[in-house]
C-alpha positions in Angstrom: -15.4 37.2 -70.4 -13.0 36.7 -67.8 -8.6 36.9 -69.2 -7.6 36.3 -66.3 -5.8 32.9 -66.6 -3.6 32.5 -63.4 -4.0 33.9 -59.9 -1.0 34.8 -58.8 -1.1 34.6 -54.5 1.9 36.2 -52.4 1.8 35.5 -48.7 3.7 38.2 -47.2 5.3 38.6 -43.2 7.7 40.7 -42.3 9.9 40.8 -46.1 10.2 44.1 -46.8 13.7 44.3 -47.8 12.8 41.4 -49.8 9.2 42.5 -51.4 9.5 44.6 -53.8 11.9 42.9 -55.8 8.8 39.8 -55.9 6.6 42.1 -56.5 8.7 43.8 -59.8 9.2 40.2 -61.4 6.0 39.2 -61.3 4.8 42.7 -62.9 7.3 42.5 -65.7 6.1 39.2 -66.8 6.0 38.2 -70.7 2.4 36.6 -69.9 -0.4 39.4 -69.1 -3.8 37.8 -68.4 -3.1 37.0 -64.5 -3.8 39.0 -61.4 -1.5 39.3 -58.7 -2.9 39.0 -54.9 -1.2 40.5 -52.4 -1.5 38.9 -48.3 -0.6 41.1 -45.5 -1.1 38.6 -43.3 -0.3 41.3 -40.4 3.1 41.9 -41.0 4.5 44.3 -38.6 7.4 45.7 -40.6 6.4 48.1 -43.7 5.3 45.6 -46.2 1.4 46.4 -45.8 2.4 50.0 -47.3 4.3 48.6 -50.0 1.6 46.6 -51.1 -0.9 49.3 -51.1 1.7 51.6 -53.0 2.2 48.9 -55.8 -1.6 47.9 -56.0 -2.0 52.3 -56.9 0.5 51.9 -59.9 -1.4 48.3 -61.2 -4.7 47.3 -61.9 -3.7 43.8 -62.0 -3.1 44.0 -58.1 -5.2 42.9 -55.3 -4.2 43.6 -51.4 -6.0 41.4 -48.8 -4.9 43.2 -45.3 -5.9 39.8 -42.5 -4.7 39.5 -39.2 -1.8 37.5 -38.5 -3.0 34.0 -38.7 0.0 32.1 -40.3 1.1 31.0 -44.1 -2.1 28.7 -44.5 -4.6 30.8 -44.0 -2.7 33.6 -46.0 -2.8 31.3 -48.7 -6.7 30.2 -48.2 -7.1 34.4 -48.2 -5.7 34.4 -51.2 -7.3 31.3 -53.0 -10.8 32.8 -51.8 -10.1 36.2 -53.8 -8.5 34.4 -56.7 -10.2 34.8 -60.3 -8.6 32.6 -62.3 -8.7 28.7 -63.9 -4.9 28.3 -62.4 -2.6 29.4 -59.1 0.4 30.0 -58.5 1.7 30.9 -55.3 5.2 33.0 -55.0 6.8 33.5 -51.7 7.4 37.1 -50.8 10.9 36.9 -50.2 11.3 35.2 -53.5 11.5 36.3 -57.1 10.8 34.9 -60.7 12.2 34.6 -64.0 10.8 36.7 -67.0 8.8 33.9 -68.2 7.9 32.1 -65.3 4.1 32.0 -66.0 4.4 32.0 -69.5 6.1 28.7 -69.2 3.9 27.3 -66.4 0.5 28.3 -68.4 1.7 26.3 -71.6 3.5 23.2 -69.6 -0.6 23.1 -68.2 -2.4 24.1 -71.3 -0.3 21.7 -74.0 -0.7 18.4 -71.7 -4.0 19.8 -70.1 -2.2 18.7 -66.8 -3.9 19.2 -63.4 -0.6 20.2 -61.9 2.9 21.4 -63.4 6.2 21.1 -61.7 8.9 22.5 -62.8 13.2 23.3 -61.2 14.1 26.1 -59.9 17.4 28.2 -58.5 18.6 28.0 -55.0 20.4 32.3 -54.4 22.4 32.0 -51.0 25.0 34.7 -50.1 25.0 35.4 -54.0 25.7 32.3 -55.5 22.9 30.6 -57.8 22.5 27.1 -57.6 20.3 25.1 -60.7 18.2 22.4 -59.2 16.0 20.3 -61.4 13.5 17.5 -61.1 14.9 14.2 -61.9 12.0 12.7 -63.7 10.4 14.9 -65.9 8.0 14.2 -68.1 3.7 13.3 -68.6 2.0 11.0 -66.4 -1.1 10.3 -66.9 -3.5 8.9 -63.9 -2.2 5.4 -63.8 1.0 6.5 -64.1 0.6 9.2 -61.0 -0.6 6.6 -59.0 1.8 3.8 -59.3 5.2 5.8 -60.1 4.4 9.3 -58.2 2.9 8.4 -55.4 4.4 5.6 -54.3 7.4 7.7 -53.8 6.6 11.2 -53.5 7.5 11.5 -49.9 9.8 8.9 -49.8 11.6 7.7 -52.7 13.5 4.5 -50.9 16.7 6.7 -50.2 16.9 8.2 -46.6 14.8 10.8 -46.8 14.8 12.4 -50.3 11.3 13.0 -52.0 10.2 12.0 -55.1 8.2 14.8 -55.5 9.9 18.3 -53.7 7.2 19.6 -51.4 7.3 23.2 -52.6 4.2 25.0 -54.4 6.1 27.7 -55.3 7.6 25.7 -58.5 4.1 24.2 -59.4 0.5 25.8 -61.6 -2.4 24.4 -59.9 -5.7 24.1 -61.1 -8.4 26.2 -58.9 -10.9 23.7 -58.3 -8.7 21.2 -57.5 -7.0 23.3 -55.0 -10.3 24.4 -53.4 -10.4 20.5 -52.5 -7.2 20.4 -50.8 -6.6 23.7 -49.5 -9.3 24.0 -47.6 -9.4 20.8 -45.6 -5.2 21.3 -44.6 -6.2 22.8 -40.4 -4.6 25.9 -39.8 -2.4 24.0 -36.8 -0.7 22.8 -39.6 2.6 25.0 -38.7 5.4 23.2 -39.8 5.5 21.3 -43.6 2.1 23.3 -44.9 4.2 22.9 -48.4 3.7 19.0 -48.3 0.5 19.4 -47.0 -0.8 21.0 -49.9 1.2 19.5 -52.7 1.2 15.2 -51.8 -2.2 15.9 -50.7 -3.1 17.6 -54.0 -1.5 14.8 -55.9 -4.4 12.5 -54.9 -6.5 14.8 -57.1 -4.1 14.9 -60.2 -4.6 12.7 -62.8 -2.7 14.1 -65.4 0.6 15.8 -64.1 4.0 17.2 -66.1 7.3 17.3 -64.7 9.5 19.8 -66.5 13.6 20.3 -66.4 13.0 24.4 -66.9 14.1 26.3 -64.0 11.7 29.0 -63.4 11.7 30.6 -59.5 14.5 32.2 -57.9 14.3 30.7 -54.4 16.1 32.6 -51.6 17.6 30.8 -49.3 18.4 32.9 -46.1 20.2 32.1 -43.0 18.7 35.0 -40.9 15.4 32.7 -41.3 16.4 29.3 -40.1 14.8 28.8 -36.7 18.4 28.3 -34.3 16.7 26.3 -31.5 13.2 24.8 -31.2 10.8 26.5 -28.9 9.3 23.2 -27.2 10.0 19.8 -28.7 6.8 17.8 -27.8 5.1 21.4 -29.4 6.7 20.1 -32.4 6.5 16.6 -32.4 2.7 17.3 -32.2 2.7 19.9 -34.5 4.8 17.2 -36.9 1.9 14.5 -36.0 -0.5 17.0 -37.3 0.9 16.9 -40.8 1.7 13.2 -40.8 -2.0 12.4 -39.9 -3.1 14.7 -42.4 -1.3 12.9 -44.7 -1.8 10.0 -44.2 -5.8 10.6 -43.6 -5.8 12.5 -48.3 -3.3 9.4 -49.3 -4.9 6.1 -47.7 -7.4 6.2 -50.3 -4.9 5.9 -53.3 -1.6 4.2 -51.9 -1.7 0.5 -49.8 -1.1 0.9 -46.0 2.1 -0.4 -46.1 3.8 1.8 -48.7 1.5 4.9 -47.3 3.1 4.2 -43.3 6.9 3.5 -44.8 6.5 6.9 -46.7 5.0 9.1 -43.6 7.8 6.7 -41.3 10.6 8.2 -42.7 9.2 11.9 -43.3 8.8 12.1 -39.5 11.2 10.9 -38.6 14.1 13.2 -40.9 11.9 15.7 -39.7 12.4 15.2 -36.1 16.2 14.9 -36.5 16.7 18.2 -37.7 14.6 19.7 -35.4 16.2 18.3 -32.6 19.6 18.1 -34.1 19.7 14.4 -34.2 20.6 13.6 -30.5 17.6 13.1 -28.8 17.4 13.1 -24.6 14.6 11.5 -21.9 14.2 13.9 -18.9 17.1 13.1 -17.0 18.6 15.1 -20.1 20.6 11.5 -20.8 21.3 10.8 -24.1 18.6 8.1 -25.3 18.6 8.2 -29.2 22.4 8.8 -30.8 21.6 8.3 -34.9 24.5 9.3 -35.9 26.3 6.2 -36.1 29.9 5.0 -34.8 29.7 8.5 -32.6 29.5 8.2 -28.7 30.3 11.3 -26.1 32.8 13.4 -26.5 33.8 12.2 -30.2 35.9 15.1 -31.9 33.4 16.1 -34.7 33.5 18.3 -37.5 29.8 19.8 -38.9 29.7 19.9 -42.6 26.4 22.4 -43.3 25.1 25.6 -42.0 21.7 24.7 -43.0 18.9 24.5 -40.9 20.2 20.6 -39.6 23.6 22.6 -39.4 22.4 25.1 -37.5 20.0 22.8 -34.8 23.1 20.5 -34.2 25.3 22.9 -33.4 22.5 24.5 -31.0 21.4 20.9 -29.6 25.4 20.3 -28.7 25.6 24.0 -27.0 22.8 23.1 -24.2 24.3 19.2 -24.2 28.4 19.4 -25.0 27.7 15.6 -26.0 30.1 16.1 -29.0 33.4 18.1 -28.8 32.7 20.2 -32.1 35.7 20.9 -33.1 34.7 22.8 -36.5 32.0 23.6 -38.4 32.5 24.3 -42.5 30.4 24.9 -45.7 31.0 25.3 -49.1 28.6 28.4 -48.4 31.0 29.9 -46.5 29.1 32.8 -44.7 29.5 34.9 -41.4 27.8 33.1 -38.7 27.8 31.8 -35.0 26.5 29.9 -32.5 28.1 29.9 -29.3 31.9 29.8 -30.1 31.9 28.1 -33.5 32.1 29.6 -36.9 31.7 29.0 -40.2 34.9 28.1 -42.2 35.2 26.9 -45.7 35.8 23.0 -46.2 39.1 23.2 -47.0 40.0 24.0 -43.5 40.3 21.3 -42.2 42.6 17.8 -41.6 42.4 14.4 -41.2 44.1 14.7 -37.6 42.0 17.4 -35.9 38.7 14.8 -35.7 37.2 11.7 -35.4 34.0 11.7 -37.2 32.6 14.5 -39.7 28.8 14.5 -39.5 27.2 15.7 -43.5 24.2 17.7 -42.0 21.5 16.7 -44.9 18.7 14.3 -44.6 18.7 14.5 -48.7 20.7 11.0 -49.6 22.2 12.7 -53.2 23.4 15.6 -51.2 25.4 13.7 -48.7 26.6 11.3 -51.7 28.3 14.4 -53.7 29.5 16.0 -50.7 30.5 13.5 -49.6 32.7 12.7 -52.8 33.8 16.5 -52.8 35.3 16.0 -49.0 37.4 12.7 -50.4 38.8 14.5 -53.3 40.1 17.0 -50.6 41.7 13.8 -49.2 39.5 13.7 -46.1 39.3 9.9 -45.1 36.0 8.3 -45.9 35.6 6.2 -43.0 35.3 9.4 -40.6 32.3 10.5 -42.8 29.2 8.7 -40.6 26.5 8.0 -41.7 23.0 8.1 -40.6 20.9 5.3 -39.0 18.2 4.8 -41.2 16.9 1.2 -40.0 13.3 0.8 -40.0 12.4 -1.3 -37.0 14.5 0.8 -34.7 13.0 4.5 -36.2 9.4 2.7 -35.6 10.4 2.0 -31.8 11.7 5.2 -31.5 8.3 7.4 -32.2 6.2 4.2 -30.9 8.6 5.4 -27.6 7.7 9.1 -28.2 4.0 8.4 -28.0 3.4 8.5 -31.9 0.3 6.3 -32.5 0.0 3.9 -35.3 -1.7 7.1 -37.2 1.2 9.5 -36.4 -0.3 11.5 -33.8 1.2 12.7 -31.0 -1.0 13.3 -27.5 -0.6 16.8 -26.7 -0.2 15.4 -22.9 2.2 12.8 -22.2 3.8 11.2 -19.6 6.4 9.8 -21.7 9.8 9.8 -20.0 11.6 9.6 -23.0 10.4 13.2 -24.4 13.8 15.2 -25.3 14.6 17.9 -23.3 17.0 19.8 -25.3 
């Protein structure tokens, strides 16, 4: 008879310094009966080794060694191999708390739930932060379809999920998964998270939302992508997903809640990839959503994130803005061209005009946004973004978005940024 109760898959690509630390919490887990699968997916650094010298020490282990062929089909490796009724899947770079599957594995088996979500910690530069899901609780099939996902990708507040898109805080069942999994194309490059889980939760008819932080997610600033390699290589790439999506959910959501959902996904996607400004060929500026700013506004960039991070990029090519400073309450050590990171107390009232919050998450810019007032920082110099419906539908009907989110990989759209 087969114990073996959860698969356990790790992707893994050049994490070394990172891996063995994943690897450790997962083998000193209070719950025994899983196996732990281990995906080279051709990492170039030492991580292949490392696997092999762990899978010696543990019977529990298996190593897949693939070619390089990118996080899905590391992850469809890994589902292929897997021997147990549930998954979970760990990022490499990661690590978990003591009873992480323990917890998952009675969440499922009490409410005989198709899938388990559960919080988790956000580590950056040392500092833990607690993040939990903000409607926990059984749903039952009804219940999953009318109040899950109706707002799972788009909860009516620009652009915050209902549901996070992560699988690495979620227990799936296997032959669900095998459903989902394999249909996601591996051109899927970008959101292969969402893919998986909103497309999953067409399948789930009984689902449990839990408070319990579980996964340690690392949260590193040496892995943010700085500039994007090609914007309509994106925007495609972005059309992929949102057609995807949009192909798994028609069956269970009405069109019109289905397209407002996808509307607003792309579209906070394709602001922090491009940094918000968006240029047609003549490199003029032709999509500004950051309201009340114009050229050469004094601005100050609240975030080192990864929307942090392609603003300050986007205005090194453009010098639209004047950036005058860039802060974080994760004050850390890093540059792009000649601005650095300071801490937000930094700064005063009379050194800008506008302060752009770099988040796309609507609770996030609300308590920073309080934070920056308490420091006395005037309110009406925080902007906000423009989040009106009719004019984001012009603007990727203008990009050469179709009415099912796909972009042509040739166009002769004028209006393609060039950033």
């Amino acid at each position: 008879m087969n114990s073996i109760k959860i698969s356990v898959i790790v992707p893994i690509y050049g994490i070394e310094k990172y891996l063995s630390q994943c690897i450790e919490s997962l083998l000193e887990q209070s719950f025994k009966d899983f196996e732990l699968i281990l995906v080279d997916d051709g990492s170039p650094d030492n991580c292949p080794q490392i696997c092999d010298n762990y899978a010696k020490t543990d019977s529990r282990i298996k190593v897949i060694h693939k070619p390089n062929g990118g996080l899905l089909s590391a992850r469809k490796a890994g589902l292929e191999a897997a021997s147990g009724s549930h998954i979970a899947y760990v990022d490499g770079d990661d690590w978990v708390d003591h009873f992480y599957l323990d917890t998952l594995y009675k969440l499922a088996i009490s409410n005989d739930a198709d899938l388990v979500v559960t919080g988790h910690f956000r580590e950056f530069d040392g500092k833990i932060e607690t993040i939990k899901p903000k409607n926990p609780g059984f749903y039952d099939e009804d219940q999953v379809k009318s109040d899950i996902l109706t707002n799972a990708i788009y909860n009516g507040k620009f652009c915050e999920h209902g549901m996070s898109t992560y699988v690495w805080n979620k227990l799936f069942k296997k032959a669900l998964l095998e459903k989902v999994l394999y249909d996601v194309p591996n051109d899927v490059v970008m959101g292969e998270d969402a893919a998986i889980t909103y497309s999953y939760l067409a399948f789930t008819k009984r689902l449990v939302i839990s408070k319990i932080p579980l996964y340690y997610y690392r949260q590193r600033h040496d892995s943010i992508v700085k500039s994007i390699e090609n914007p309509k290589t994106e925007y495609y790439r972005l059309g992929l997903l949102m057609n995807f999506l949009k192909t798994k959910l028609s069956g269970v959501l009405d069109e019109e809640n289905l397209n407002t959902q996808i509307t607003y996904y792309l579209y906070s996607q394709i602001l922090v990839r491009s940094g918000g400004l968006i240029y047609n060929d003549l490199k003029d500026t032709w999509f500004n959503p950051f309201l009340n700013t114009e050229k050469d506004s004094k601005i100050v960039v609240y975030s080192s994130g990864s929307f942090g991070q392609h603003i300050l990029s986007t205005n090194l090519k453009t010098n639209y803005f004047k950036i005058i400073k860039w802060i974080d309450v994760d004050y850390h050590d890093l540059k792009i061209g000649e601005n650095t990171v300071h801490p937000i107390s930094s700064i005063n009232n009379d050194e800008f005009d506008y302060l752009i919050i770099a988040t796309i998450n609507p609770s996030t810019h609300k308590s920073l946004k309080e934070e920056l007032e308490l420091m006395g920082i005037d309110k009406s110099k925080i902007i906000k973004i423009n989040t009106d419906e009719t004019k984001i539908k012009s603007l990727l009907k203008d990009l050469g978005y179709d009415k099912n989110f796909i972009f042509p990989k040739k166009t002769k759209n004028s209006l393609t940024p060039k950033i």
